[in-house]
C-alpha positions as CSV (number, residue, x, y, z in Angstrom):
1,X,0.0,0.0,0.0
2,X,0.9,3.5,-0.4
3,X,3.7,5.2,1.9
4,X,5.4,1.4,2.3
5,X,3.5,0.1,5.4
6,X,0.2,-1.6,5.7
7,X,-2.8,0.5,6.6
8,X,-5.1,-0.1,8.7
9,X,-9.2,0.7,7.1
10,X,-12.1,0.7,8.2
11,X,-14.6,-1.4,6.2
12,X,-18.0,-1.4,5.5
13,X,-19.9,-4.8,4.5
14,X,-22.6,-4.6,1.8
15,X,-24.7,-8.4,1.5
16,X,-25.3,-8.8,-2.0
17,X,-29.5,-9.3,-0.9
18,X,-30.8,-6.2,0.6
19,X,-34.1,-6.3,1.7
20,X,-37.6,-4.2,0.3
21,X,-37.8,-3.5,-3.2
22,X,-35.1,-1.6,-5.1
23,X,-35.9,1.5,-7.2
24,X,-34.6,1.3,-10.9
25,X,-31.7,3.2,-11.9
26,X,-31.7,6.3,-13.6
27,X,-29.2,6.3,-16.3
28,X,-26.4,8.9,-16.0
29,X,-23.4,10.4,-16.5
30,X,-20.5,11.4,-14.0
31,X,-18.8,13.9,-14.6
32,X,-15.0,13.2,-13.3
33,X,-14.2,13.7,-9.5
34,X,-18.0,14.6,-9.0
35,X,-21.2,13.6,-9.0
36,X,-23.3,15.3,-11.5
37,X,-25.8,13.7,-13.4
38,X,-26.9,14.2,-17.4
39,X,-29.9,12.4,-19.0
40,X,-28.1,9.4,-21.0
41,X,-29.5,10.2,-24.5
42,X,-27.2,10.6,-27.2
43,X,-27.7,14.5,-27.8
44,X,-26.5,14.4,-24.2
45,X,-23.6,12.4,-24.3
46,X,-22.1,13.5,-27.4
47,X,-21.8,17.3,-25.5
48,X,-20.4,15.7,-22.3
49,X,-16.5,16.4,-22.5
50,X,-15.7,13.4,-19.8
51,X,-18.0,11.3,-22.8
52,X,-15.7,12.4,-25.0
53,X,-12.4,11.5,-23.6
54,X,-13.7,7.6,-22.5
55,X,-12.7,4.6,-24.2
56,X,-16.6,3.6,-25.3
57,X,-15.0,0.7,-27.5
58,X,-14.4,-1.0,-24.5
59,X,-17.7,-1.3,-23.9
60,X,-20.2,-3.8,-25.4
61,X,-22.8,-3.3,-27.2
62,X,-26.0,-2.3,-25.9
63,X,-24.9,-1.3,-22.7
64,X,-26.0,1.5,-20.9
65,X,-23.3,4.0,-19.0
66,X,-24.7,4.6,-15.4
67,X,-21.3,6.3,-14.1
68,X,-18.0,7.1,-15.1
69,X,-15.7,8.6,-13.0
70,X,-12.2,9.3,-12.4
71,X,-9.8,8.4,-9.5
72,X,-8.8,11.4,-7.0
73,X,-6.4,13.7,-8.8
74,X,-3.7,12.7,-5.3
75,X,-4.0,9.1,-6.7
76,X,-0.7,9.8,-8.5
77,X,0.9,10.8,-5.7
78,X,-0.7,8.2,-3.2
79,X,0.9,5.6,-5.9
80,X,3.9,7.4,-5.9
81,X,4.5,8.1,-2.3
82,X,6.9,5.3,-1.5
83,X,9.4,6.5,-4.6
84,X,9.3,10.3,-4.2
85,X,9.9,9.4,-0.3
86,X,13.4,6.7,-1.0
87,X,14.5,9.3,-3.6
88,X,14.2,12.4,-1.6
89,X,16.2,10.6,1.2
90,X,18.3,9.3,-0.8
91,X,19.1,12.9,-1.9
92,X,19.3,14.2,1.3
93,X,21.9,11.7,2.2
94,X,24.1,12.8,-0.6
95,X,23.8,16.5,-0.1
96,X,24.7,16.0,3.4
97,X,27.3,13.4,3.3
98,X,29.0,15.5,0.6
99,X,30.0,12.5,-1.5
100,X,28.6,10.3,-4.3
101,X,29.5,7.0,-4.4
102,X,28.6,7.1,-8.7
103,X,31.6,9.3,-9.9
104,X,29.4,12.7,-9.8
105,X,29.7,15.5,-7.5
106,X,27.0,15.2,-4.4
107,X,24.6,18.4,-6.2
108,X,24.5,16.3,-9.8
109,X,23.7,12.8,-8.0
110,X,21.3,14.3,-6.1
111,X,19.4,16.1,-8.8
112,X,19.3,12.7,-10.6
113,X,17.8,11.7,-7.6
114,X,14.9,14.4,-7.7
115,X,14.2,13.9,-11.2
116,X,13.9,10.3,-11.4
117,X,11.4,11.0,-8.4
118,X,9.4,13.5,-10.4
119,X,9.5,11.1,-13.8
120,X,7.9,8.6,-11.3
121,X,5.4,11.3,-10.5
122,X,4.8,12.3,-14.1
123,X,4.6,8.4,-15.4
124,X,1.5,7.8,-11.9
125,X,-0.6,11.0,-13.7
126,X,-0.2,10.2,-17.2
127,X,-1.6,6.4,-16.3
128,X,-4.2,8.5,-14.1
129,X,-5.4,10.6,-17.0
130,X,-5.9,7.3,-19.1
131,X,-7.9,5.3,-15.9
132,X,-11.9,5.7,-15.8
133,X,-14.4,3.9,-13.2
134,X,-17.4,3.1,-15.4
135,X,-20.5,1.2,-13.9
136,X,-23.3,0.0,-16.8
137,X,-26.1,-1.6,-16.6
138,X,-24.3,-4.9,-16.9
139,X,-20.8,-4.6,-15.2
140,X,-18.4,-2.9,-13.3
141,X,-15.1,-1.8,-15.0
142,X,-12.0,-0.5,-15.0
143,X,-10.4,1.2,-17.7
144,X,-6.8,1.8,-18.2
145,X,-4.0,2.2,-21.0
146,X,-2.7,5.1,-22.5
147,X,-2.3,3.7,-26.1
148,X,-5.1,1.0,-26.0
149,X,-7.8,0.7,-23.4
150,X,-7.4,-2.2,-21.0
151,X,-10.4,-3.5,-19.0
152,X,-10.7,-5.2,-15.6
153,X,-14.8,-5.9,-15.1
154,X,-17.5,-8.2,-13.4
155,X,-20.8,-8.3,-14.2
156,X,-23.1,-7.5,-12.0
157,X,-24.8,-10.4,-11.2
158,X,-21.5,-11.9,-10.6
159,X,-20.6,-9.5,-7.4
160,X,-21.6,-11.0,-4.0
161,X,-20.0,-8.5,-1.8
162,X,-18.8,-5.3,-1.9
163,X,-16.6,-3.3,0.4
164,X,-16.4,0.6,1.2
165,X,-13.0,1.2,2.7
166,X,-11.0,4.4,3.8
167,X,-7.3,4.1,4.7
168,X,-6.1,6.8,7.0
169,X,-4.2,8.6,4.0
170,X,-7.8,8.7,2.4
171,X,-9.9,10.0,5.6
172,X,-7.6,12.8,5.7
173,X,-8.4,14.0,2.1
174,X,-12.3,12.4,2.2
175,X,-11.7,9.8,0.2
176,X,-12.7,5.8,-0.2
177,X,-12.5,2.9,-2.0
178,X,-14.5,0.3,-3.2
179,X,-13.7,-3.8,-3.4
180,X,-15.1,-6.2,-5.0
181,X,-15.8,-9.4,-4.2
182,X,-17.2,-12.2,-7.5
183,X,-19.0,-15.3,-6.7
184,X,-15.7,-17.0,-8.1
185,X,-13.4,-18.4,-5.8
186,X,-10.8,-18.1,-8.6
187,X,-11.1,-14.3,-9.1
188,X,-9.2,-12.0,-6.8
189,X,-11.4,-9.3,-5.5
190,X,-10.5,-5.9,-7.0
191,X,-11.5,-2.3,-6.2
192,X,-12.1,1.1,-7.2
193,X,-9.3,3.4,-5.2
194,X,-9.8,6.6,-4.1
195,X,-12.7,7.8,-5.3
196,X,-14.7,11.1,-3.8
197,X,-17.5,10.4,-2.4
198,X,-17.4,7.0,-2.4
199,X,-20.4,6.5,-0.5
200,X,-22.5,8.3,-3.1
201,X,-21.0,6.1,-5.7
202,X,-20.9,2.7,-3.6
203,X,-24.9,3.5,-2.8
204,X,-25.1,3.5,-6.6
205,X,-23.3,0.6,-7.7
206,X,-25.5,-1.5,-4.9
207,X,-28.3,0.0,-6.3
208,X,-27.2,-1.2,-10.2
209,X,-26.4,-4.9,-8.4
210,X,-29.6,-5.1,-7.1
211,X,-31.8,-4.1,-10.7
212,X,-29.5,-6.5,-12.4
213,X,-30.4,-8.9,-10.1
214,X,-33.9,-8.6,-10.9
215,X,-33.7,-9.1,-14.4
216,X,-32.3,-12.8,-13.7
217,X,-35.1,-15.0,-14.7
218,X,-36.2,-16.7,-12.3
219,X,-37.2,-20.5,-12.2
């Protein structure tokens, strides 16, 4: 986890079943880092700019965009935390010490130092600009790639659990994230991280769970 030490969270347990009858989904769209909701027609979408800048072949067809959102702009620097902290001791030591130990004066191996700290930092937000959260009316995904989109999903019927967490790195800036947990013993539970207002957006996602569910035919 971020800053090189395991975190304690608190978590939140969602049964997949929640009781009383659940109200269908409105379709919308997120805008990134908030919740702000447009009608899903096409007029609509085509004049969102966050529409503009997903990845819609990843989708399949037919599917219906409910959110699609963004990680926290600190993500980079939660990711990068543990680098930007061994390289700016690292130059520390140097400047202080006086010596270098790779031929260069102490000033030039210590501004190597910095900048391979902030080419970490620039390599976390370029991946952050190319990462969307998108819920549908059929699964939950993650989409990442700079050059061509990759996709981590699980339909929604598939989810038996999901988990609201908030490490205290996240409580400090309001933040959460969201596991989850697939029916298949095989599939590693995977999560949205650090999201704002992640309760907003885990109360939606339980809510899309829950209509998908009643779609299932039953016997």
């Amino acid at each position: 986890m971020s800053f090189g030490m395991k975190l304690r969270s608190t978590q939140r347990r969602t049964d997949r079943m929640l009781p009383g009858p659940s109200a269908p989904v409105r379709p919308a769209w997120v805008e990134p880092c908030r919740i702000a909701t447009i009608e899903a027609q096409p007029e609509a979408a085509s004049a969102s700019p966050s529409v503009l800048r997903l990845p819609l072949e990843a989708l399949d067809g037919g599917e219906l965009i409910l959110l699609a959102i963004k990680p926290s702009v600190f993500s980079p620097l939660f990711k990068s935390a543990r680098w930007l902290a061994v390289l700016t001791v690292l130059a520390l030591g140097l400047l202080l010490s006086g010596t270098s130990p790779m031929g260069l004066s102490a000033e030039r191996a210590a501004q190597l130092c910095f900048g391979a700290g902030l080419a970490r930092l620039m390599l976390a937000v370029v991946s952050w600009s190319a990462t969307w959260y998108v819920l549908t009316n059929r699964r939950v995904l993650e989409i990442h790639g700079v050059r061509a989109p990759r996709v981590t999903s699980t339909a929604l019927v598939d989810i038996r659990n999901t988990y609201l967490s908030s490490g205290p790195h996240e409580k400090l800036l309001h933040l959460g994230t969201i596991t989850f947990v697939t029916q298949h013993e095989d599939r590693t539970p995977w999560s949205w991280a650090h999201l704002q207002r992640a309760e907003d957006v885990h109360a939606r996602i339980r809510r899309a769970i829950e209509n998908a569910l009643d779609l299932l035919p039953h016997a």
